[in-house]
C-alpha positions in Angstrom: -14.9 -8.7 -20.5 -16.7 -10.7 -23.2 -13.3 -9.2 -25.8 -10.0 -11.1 -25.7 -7.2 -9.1 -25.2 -3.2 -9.6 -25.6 0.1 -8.0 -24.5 3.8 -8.7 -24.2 4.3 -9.8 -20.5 8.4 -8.9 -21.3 10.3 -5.8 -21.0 10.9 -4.3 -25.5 13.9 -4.6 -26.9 16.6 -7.7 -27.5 16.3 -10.6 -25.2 16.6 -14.8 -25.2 12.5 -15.0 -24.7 9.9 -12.7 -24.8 6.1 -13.9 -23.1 3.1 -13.0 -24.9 -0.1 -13.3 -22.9 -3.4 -13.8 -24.3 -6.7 -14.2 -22.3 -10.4 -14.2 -23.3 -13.2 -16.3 -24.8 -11.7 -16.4 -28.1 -7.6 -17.8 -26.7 -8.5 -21.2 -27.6 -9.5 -20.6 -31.6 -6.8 -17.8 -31.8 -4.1 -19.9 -30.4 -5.3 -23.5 -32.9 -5.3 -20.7 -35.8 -1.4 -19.8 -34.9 -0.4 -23.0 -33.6 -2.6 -26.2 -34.4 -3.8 -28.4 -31.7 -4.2 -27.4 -28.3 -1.3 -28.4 -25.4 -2.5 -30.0 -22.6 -3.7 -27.5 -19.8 -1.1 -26.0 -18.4 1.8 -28.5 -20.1 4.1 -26.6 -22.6 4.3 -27.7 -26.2 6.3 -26.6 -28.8 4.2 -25.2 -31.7 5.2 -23.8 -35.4 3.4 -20.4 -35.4 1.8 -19.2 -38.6 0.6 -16.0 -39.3 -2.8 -15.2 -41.2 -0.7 -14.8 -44.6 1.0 -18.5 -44.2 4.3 -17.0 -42.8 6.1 -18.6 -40.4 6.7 -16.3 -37.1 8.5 -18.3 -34.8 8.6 -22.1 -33.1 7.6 -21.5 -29.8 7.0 -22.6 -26.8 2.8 -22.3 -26.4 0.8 -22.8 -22.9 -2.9 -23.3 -22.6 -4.9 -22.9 -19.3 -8.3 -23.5 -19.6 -10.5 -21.0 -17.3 -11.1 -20.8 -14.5 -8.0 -22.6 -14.0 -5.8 -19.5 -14.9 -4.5 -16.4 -13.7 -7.3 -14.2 -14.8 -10.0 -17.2 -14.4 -10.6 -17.4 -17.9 -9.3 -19.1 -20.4 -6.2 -17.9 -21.4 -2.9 -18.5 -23.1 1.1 -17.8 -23.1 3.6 -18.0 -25.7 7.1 -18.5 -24.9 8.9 -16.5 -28.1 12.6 -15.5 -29.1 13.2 -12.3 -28.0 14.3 -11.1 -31.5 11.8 -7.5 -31.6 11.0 -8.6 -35.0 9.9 -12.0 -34.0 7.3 -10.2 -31.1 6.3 -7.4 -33.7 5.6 -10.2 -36.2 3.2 -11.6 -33.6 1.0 -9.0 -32.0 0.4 -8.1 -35.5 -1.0 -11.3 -36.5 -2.9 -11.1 -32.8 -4.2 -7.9 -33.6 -5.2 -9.5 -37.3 -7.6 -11.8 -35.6 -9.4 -9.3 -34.1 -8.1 -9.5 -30.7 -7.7 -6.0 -28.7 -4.0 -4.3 -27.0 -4.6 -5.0 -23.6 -4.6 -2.1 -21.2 -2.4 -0.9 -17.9 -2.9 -3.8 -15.8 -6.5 -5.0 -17.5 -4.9 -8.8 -16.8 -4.5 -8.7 -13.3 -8.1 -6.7 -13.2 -9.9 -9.9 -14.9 -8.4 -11.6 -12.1 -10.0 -9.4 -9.7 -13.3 -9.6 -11.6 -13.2 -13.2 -11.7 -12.6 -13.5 -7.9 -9.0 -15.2 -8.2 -7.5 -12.2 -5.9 -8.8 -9.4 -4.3 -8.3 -5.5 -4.4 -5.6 -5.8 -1.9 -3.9 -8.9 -3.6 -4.3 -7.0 -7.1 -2.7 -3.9 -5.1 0.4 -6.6 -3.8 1.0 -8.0 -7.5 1.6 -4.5 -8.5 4.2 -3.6 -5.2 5.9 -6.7 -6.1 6.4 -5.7 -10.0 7.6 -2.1 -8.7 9.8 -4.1 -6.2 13.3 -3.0 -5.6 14.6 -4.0 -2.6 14.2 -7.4 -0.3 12.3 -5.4 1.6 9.9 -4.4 -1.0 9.7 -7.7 -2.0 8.9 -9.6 0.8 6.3 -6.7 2.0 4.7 -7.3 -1.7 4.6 -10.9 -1.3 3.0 -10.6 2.3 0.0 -8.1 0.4 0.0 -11.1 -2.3 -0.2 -13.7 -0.1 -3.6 -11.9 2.0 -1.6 -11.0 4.9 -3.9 -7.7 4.7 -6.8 -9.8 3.3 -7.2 -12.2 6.4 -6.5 -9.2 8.4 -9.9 -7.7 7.1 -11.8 -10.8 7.4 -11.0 -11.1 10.9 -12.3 -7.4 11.6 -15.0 -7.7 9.6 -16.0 -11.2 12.1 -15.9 -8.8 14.9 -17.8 -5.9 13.6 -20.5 -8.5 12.8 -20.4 -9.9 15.9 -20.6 -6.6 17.4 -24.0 -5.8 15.1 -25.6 -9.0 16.0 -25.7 -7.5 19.9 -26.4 -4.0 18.8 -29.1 -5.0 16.2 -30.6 -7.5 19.3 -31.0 -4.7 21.4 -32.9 -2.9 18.4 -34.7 -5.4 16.8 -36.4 -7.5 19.8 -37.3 -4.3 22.5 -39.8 -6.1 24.1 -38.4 -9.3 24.4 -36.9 -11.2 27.3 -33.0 -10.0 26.6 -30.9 -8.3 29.2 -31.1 -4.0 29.5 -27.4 -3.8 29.1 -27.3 -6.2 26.0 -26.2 -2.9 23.6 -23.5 -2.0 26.0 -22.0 -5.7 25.8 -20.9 -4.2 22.5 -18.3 -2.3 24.2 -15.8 -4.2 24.8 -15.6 -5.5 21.4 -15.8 -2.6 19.7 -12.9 -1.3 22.0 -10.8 -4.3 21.0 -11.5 -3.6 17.2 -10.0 0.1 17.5 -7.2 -0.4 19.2 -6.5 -3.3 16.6 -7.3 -0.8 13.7 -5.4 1.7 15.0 -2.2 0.1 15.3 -2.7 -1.6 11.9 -3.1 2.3 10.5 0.5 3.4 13.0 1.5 0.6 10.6 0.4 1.6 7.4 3.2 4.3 7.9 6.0 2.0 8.3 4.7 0.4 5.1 4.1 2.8 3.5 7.4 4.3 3.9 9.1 0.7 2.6 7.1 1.2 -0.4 8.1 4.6 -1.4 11.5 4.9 0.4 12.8 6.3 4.2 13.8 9.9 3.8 16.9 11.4 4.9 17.5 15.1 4.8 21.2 16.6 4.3 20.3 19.7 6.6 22.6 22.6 7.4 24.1 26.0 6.7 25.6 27.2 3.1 29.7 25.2 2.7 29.2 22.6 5.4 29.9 19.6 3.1 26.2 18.6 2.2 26.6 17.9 -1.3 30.6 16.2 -0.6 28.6 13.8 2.0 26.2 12.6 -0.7 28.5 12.3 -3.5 30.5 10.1 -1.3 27.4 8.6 -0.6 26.3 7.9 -3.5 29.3 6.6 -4.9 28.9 9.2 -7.8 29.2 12.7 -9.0 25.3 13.6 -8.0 25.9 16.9 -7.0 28.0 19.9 -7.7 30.2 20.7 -5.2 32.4 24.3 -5.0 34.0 26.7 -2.9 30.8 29.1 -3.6 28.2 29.4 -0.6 24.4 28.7 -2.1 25.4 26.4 -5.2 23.1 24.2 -4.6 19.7 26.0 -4.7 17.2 23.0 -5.5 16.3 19.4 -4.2 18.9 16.5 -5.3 17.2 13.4 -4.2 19.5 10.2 -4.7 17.6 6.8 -4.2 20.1 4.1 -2.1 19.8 0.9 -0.3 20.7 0.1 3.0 20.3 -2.6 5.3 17.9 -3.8 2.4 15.3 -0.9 2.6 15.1 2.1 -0.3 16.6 5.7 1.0 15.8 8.8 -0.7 18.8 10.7 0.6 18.8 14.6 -0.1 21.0 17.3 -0.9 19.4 20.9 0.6 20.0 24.6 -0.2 21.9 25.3 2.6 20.4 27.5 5.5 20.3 31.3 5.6 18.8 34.5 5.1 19.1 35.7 1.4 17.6 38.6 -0.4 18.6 36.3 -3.6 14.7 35.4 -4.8 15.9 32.3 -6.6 17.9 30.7 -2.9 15.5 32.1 -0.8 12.6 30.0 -2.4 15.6 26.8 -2.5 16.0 27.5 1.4 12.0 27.1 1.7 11.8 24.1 -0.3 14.8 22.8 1.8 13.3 23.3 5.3 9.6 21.6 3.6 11.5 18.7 2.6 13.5 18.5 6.1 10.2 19.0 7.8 8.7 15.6 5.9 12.0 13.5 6.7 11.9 10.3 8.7 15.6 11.2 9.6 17.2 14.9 9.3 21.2 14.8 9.4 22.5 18.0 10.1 26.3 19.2 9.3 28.0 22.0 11.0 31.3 22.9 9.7 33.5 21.6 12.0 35.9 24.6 11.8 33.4 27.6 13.1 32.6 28.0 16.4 29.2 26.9 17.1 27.8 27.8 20.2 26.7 24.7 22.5 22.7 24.3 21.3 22.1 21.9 18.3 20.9 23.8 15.1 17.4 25.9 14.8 15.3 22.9 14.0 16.9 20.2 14.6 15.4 17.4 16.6 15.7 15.2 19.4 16.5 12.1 17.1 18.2 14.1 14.3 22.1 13.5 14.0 24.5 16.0 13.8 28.0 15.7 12.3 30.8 18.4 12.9 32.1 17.8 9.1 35.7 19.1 7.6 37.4 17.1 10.7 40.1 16.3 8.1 41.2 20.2 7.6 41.9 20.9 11.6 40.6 20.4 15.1 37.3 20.8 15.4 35.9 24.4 16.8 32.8 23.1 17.8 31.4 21.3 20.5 28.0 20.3 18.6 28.2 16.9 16.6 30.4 13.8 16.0 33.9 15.0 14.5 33.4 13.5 10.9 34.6 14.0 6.9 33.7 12.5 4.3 36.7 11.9 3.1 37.9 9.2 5.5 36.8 5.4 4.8 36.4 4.8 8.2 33.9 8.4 8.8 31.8 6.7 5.7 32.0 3.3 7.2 30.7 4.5 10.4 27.8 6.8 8.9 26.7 4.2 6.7 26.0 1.7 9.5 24.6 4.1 12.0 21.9 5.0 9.0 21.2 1.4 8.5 20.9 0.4 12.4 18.1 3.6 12.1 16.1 2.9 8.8 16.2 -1.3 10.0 15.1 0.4 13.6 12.0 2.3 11.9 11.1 -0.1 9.2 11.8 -3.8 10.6 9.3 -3.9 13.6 8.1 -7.8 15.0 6.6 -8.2 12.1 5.4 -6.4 8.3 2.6 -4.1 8.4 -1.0 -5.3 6.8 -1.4 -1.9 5.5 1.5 -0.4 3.2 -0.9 2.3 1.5 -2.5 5.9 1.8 -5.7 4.3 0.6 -5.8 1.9 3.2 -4.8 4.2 5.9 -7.5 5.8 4.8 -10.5 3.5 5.1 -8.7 2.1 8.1 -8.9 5.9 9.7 -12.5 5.9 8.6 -13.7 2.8 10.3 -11.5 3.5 13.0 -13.9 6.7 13.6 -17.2 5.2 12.5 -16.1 2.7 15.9 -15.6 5.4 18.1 -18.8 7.0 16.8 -20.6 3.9 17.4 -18.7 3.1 21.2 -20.1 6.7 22.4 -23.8 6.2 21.3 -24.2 2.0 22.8 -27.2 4.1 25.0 -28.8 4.0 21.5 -28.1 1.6 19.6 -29.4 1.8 16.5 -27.4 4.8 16.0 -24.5 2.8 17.0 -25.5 -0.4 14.4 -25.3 2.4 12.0 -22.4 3.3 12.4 -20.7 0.0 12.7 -22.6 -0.8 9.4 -20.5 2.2 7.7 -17.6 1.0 9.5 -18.0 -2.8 7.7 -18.4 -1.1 4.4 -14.9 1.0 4.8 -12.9 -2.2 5.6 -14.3 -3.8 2.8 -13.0 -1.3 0.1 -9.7 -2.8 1.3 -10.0 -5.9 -0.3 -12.8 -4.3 -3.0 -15.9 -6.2 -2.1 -17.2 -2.8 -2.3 -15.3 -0.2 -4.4 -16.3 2.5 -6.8 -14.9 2.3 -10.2 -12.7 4.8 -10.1 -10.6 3.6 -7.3 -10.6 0.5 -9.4 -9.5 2.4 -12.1 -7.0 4.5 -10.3 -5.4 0.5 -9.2 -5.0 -0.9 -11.7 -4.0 1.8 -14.2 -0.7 1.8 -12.6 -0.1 -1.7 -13.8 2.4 -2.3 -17.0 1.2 -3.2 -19.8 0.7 -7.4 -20.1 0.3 -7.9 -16.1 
């Protein structure tokens, strides 16, 4: 990290301001070279910036923030631009000029990392909150930035030392006047610090799941108005829609909001044995995707007769609606009498999804854990725990393990992480963040 690097924090294209980030050992001589004279830390100034050929690029608005009073703890710089394209180009070019490097896929939020400003799971929160779509989202990310999952950690990390200190006691000092039992005192502590890390990994899910979106399956046989439900849905044309059984033969996955959390609602193939090789393999991928829902909602066509079961599949908390209610009385007995062409059907659906996803997602309160690779190391230490509460008749086995478990939890918050994870973090960063 001894290079300084720079980027455009802003979106391309036309706007009133563009930011241009700069950060490094060199910011301060790049930034009196452009502008003159140094603002005061963190105090905007407006500066008359001249490129190396004696061109004027733009009057700006330049920040200075001395390390390790910054953002990435070093020192580093911003300049507030018009957002003309020709005004930014004009800049980085004169950046670049001065030897300064194109700052990678989240490299400044990394040098904050390195520095010790945030940790891995902080880093991981600035980047949820950049991807943010939804209030949701949002306040999950700014939980993750603010070390909800962070003081989380710490906490189980206290424990698990506290927990060593009797195990590695009862190793350490044989012969001395200590109780017999003194490894088995461990217990219940280590009991206490699974069931905590196995609800925060039950968690994880529901996090998880706000991240990336609650999936709803439109399940059901070939004509019964999967692909009119979620047009009407989606407010849009997202799907064909005809008379002809099978025309829809692949995945259409429409992202929505409701109640303030991301849906992925999908379209299926509908249901049925086929010796057509092309909706046969639409079918399979159908029933995968259903399988993977957090909610399947299955249509019948209202008009058949349906015998009294709920479809092949379906589950105890799926939904059924008996659709086409508008084109006659309904045949079946299976399902709520619905169509989607009604205001009040849609109405109805809408808020009986939302009361589900808020049902799933909201909980008491928002999950530490919102990713796989947490779940992961949670699942791990969770394990190493057990390991460890099954062998207290030996305890250095057991200190072992509740060593390994300590070192899971903390590639969490990175205190130990290979660099390939770290890599794999941060490369999903944009460019100037």
């Amino acid at each position: 990290m001894s290079d300084t690097i720079y980027a455009a924090a802003t979106a391309p294209g036309r706007a009133a301001v563009a930011v241009v980030r700069i950060s490094g050992p060199r910011a301060g001589a790049v930034l009196r070279r452009l502008g003159g004279r140094l603002p005061a830390p963190r105090t905007a100034g407006l500066r008359r910036l001249i490129g190396p050929d004696g061109v004027l690029l733009d009057e700006a608005l330049v920040l200075w923030f001395p390390g390790p009073a910054s953002y990435t703890g070093e020192d580093s710089a911003e300049l507030h631009l018009h957002g003309g394209p020709a005004v930014v180009e004009g800049v980085l070019e004169a950046l670049a000029a001065q030897g300064l490097r194109l700052a990678q896929a989240g490299e400044f939020t990394r040098r904050a990392f390195e520095h010790g400003k945030l940790d891995l799971a902080q880093a991981e929160g600035v980047g949820d909150l950049i991807e943010a779509e939804t209030q949701a989202q949002r306040r999950q990310a700014l939980d993750q930035l603010g070390g909800r999952l962070s003081g989380a950690q710490a906490r189980w990390r206290e424990g698990l030392v506290e927990a060593l200190a009797v195990l590695e006691a009862a190793v350490d000092f044989p012969d001395e006047e200590i109780p017999a039992d003194v490894a088995a005192r461990a217990a219940p502590a280590l009991q206490g610090l699974i069931a905590e890390l196995k609800a925060a990994t039950e968690a994880a899910e529901r996090g998880a799941r706000v991240r990336e979106g609650y999936r709803i399956a439109l399940m059901g046989r070939p004509n019964a108005g999967k692909s009119t439900l979620l047009n009407a849905l989606a407010r849009r044309e997202a799907a064909i829609v005809t008379a002809t059984a099978g025309t829809t033969r692949d995945i259409i996955e429409v992202p929505m909001v409701l109640a303030g959390y991301k849906v992925i609602l999908a379209d299926t193939a509908g249901l049925r044995d086929t010796e057509d090789e092309i909706e046969a393999e639409g079918v399979r991928r159908a029933r995968a995707w259903g399988e993977g829902a957090d909610l399947r909602l299955w249509l019948l066509d209202g008009r058949e007769d349906e015998s009294d079961r709920p479809p092949e599949g379906a589950g105890p908390n799926d939904l059924i609606l008996a659709t086409k209610r508008d084109l006659g009385e309904p045949a079946t007995r299976i399902g709520t009498p619905f169509t989607a062409r009604s205001p009040n059907d849609l109405a109805w659906l809408e808020a009986a999804l939302a009361e589900r996803v808020t049902a799933d997602l909201g909980g008491a309160e928002p999950p530490a854990a919102t990713r796989l690779r947490h779940r992961e190391l949670l699942a791990e230490a969770t394990e190493r725990l057990e390991r460890a509460l099954a062998e207290t008749d030996h305890p250095e086995l057991a200190a072992e393990d509740v060593r390994l478990a300590a070192r899971a939890l903390d590639r969490i918050t990175g205190r130990i992480g290979a660099e390939d994870v770290l890599d794999r973090v941060f490369s999903s960063f944009c460019i100037g963040k």
